[in-house]
C-alpha positions in Angstrom: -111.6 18.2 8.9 -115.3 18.6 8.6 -116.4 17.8 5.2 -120.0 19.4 3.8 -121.7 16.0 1.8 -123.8 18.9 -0.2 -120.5 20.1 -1.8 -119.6 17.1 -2.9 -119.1 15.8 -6.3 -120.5 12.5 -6.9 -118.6 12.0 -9.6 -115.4 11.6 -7.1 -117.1 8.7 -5.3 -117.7 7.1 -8.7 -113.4 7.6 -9.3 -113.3 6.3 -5.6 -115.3 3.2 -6.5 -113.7 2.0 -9.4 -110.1 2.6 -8.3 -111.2 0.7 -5.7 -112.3 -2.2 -7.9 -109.3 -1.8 -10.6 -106.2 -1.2 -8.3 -104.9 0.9 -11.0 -105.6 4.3 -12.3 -105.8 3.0 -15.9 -107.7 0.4 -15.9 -110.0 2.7 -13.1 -110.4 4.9 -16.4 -111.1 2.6 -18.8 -114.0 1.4 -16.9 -115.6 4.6 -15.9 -114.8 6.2 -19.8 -111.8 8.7 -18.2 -108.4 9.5 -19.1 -105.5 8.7 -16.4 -104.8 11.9 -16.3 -108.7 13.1 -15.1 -109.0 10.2 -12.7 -105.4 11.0 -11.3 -106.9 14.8 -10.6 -109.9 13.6 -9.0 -108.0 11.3 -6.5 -106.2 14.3 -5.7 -109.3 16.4 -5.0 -110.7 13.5 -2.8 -107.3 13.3 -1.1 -107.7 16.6 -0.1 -111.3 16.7 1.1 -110.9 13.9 2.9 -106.8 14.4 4.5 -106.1 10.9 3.3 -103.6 9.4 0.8 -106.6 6.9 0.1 -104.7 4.9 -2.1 -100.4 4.7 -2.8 -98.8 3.6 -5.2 -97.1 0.1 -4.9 -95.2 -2.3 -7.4 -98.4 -5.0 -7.3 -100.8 -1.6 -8.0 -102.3 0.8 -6.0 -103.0 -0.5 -2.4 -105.5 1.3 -0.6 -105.2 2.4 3.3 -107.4 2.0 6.2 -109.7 5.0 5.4 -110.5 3.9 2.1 -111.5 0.2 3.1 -113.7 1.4 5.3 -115.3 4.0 3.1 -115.2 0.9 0.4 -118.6 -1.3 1.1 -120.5 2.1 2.4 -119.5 3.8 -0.9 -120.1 0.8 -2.9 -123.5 -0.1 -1.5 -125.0 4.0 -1.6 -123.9 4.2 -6.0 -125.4 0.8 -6.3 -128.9 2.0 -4.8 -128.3 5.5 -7.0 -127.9 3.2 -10.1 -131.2 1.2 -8.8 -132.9 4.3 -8.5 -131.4 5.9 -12.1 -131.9 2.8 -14.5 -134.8 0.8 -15.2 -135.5 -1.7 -13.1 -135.5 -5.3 -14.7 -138.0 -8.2 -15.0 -137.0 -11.5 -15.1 -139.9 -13.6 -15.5 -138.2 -17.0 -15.1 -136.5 -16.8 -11.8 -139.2 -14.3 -10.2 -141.6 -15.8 -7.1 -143.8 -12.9 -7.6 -147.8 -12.9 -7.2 -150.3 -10.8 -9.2 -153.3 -11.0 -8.3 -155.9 -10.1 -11.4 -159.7 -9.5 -11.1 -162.2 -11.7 -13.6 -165.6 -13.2 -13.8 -166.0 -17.0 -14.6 -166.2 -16.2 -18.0 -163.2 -14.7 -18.1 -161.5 -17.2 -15.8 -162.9 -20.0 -17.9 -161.9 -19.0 -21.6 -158.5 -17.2 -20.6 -157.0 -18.1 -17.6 -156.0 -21.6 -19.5 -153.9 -19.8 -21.7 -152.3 -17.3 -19.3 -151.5 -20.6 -16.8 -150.1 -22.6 -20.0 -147.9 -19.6 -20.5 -146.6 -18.8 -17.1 -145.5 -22.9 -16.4 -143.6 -21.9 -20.0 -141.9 -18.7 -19.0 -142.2 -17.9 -15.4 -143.0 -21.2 -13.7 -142.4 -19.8 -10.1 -145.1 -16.8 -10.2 -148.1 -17.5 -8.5 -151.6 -16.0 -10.3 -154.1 -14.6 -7.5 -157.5 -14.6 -9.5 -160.6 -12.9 -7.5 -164.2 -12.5 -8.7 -164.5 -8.9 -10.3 -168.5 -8.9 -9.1 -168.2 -9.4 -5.0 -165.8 -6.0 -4.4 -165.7 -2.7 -5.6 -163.6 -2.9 -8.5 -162.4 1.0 -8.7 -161.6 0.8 -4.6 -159.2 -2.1 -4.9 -157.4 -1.0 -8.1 -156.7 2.2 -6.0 -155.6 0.2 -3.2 -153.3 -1.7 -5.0 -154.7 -5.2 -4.1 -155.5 -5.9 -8.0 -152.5 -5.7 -10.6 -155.4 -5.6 -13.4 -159.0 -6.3 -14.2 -160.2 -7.9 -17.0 -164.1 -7.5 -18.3 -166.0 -4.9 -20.1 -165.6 -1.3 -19.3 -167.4 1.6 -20.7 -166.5 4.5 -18.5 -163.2 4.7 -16.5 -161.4 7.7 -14.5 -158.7 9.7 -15.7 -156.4 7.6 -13.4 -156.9 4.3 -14.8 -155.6 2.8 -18.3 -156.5 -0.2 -20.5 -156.3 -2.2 -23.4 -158.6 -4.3 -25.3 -157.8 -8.6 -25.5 -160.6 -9.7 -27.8 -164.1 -9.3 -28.5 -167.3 -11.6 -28.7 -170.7 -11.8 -29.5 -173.5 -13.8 -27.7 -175.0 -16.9 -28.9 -177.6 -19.4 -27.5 -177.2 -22.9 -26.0 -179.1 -25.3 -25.0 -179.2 -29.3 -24.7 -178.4 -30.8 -27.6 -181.2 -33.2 -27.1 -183.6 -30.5 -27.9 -182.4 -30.5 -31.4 -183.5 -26.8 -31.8 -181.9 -26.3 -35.5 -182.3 -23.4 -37.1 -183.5 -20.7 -34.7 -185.7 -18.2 -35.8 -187.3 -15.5 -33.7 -190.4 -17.0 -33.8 -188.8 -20.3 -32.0 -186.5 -18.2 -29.9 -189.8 -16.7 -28.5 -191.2 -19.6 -27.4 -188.4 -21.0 -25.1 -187.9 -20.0 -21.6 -183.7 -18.4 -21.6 -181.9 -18.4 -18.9 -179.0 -15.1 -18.5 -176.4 -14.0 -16.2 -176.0 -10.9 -14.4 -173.0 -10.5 -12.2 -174.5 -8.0 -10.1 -178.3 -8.7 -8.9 -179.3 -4.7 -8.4 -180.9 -3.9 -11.3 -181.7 -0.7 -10.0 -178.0 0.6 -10.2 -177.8 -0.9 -13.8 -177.9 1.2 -16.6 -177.9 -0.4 -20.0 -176.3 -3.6 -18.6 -173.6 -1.6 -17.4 -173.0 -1.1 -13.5 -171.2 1.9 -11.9 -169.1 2.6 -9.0 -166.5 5.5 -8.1 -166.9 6.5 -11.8 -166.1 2.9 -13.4 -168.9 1.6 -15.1 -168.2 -2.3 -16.2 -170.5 -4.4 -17.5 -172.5 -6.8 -15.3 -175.8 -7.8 -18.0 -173.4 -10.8 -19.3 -175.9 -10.9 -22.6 -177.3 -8.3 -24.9 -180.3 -7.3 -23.1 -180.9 -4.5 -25.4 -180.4 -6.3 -28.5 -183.1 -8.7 -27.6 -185.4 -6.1 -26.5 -184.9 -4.3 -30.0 -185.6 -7.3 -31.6 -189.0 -8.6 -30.3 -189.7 -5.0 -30.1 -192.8 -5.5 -32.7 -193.7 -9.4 -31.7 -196.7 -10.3 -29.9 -194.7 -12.4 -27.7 -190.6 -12.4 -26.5 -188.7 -15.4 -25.0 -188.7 -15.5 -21.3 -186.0 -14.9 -19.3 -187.2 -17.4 -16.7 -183.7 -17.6 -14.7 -181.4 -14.9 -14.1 -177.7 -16.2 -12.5 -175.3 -14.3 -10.9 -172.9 -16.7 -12.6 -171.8 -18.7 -15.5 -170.6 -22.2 -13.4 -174.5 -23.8 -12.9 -175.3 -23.2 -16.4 -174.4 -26.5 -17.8 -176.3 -29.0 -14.7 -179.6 -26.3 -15.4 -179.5 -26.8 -19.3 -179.2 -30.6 -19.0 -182.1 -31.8 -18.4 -185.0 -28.9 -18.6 -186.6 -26.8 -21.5 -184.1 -24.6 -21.5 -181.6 -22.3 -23.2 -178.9 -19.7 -22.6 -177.9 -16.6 -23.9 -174.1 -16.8 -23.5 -171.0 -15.2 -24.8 -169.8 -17.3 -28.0 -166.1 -18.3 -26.5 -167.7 -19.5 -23.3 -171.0 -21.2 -25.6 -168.0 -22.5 -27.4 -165.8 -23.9 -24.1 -169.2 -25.0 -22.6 -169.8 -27.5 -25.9 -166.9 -28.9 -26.0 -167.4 -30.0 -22.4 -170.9 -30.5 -22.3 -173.9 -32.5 -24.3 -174.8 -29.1 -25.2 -175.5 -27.3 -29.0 -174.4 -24.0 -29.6 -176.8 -21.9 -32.3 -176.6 -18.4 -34.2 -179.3 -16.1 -32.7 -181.8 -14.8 -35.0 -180.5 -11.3 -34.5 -177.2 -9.5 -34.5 -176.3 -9.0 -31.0 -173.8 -5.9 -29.8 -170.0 -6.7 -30.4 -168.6 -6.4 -26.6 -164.8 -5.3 -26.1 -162.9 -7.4 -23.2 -159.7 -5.7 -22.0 -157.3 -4.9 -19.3 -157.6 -1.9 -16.7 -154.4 -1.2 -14.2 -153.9 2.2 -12.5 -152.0 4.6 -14.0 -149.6 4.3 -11.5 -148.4 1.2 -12.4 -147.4 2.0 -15.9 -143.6 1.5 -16.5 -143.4 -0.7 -13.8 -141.4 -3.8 -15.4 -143.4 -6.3 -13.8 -146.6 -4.7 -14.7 -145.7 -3.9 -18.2 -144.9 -8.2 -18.6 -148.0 -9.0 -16.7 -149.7 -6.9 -19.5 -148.1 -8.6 -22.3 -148.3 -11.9 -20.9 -151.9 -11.1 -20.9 -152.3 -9.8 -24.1 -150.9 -12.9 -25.4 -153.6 -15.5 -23.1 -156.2 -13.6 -25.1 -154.7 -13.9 -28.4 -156.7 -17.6 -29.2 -159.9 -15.7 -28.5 -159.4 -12.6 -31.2 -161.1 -13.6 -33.7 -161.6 -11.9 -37.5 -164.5 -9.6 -37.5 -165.8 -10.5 -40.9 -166.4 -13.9 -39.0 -168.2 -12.6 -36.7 -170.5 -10.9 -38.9 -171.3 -13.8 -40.8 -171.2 -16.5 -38.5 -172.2 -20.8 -39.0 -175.0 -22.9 -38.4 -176.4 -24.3 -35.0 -174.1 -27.2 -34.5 -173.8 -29.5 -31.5 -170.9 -29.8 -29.6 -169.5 -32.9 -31.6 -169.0 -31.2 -34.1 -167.7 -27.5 -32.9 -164.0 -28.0 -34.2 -165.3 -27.7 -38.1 -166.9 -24.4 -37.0 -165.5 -21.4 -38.7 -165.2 -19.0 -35.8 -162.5 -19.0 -34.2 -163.2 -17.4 -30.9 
């Protein structure tokens, strides 16, 4: 008998399957939420379809033939990838060997990444964290691509295609030895030192406002508040000088050691780079721009179940570096590293 799949009911298979499992028409119903009497009929219907008894009635249950054991596994195996493709698919964090690989400067790296590893030895201790510098590729390309789960850094523009969040925010501060013993640091002293800043990218030509953009992502690459500086010297007869421009954060504390010299840095990393360091971390004598870190992922990847615990998971790294924005506004003194723990910001 030649049987057409497309007139099938499904729904027979799923009878098939259970009775299968149960050995009885009953308890076959139970499971599946059927009367006897329905699951009776639709053994009948697949009996006929298929010109087999399929299953007979015995005194230790219903014993089925050599058809249906060979239907069995095939049958068994194609409703278990329809229920794959029907339900959600899970996430289990504690037994998964997955690898994300996430994109973040050495800022990022250096105040976050802690938490996120302290968390995934907790919770998932056999996924592995890829973490590639966000300023030597193009960002927008390799989110498309797929070979970055999520960026983290400072976006201001971002295609249609693309989603985020935001993890914390920070202003800048300034740094410096703490043998200098700057103090308080007033604009007239902060123009007389020579500054050191980072950019990630080194074309300022294809900057614009300290933001750089590619493929219709613009992310920030002026890791300071160039514009804020400029504003504030704006009517002084003479501004600090930015003597050295870096195209990272990891030389900074060897440069500041020993020379005249002080950074403009974000305050969580000013803050990380203290505690480390023989260095002093001081308010700046102006109110620098409030700068937004979060999380971009394509638009794709939303509802996946990994990517939605990778986002979390992230979220909750960043949590030690949200910190209240009244603080922020009125932050401390200069103080040196020593004695950063009795600061009030907590960032």
């Amino acid at each position: 008998m030649t049987i057409s799949f497309n007139k099938l009911d499904l729904n027979l298979l799923r009878v098939f399957d259970a009775v299968m499992e149960e050995r009885s028409v009953l308890r076959a119903g139970q499971r599946i939420c059927l009367s006897q009497s329905a699951v009776s009929h639709a053994l009948a219907r697949l009996r006929e379809m298929l010109d087999d008894e399929l299953f007979i009635r015995t005194t230790t249950g219903m014993q089925p033939t050599a058809r249906a054991l060979a239907m069995a596994p095939l049958i068994r195996k194609a409703w278990g990838s329809l229920e794959a493709a029907i339900e959600l698919p899970k996430f289990k964090p504690e037994t998964s060997s997955r690898r994300f690989t996430i994109a973040a400067s050495d800022f990022v790296t250096t105040v976050m990444v802690p938490h996120l590893l302290e968390l995934l030895r907790r919770e998932a201790p056999n996924v592995d964290l890829v973490v590639r510098s966000d300023s030597r590729i193009d960002l927008g390309e390799q989110i498309d691509l797929g070979q970055i789960d999520a960026a983290i850094g400072t976006f201001s523009d971002a295609p249609a295609r693309f989603r985020s969040n935001s993890l914390f925010y920070y202003d800048d501060v300034l740094i410096a030895s703490s043998s200098l013993e700057l103090g308080q640091v007033s604009l007239r002293k902060l123009s007389g030192l020579s500054i050191a800043v980072v950019s990630l990218h080194g074309d300022q030509d294809r900057i614009v406002d300290g933001f750089l953009s590619e493929r219709g992502l613009a992310r920030r690459s002026d890791m300071f508040d160039r514009v804020g500086l400029a504003r504030a010297f704006s009517a002084a007869k003479t501004a600090p000088r930015i003597a050295v421009s870096l195209p990272h954060f990891l030389s900074l504390p060897s440069l500041l050691e020993g020379a005249h010299l002080a950074a403009i840095v974000p305050r969580p990393l000013g803050r990380s780079l203290a505690r480390l360091h023989a260095l002093s971390i001081c308010e700046l004598p102006y109110r620098t721009a409030l700068m937004d870190v979060g999380v971009l992922w394509h638009e794709r990847n939303s509802g996946s179940a990994p990517h939605e615990w990778l986002l979390n998971v992230l979220r909750r790294a960043a949590e030690p570096l949200r910190p209240h924005l009244e603080e922020l506004r009125h932050p401390a003194r200069c103080m040196a590293g020593a004695s950063l723990s009795r600061l009030a910001v907590q960032v």
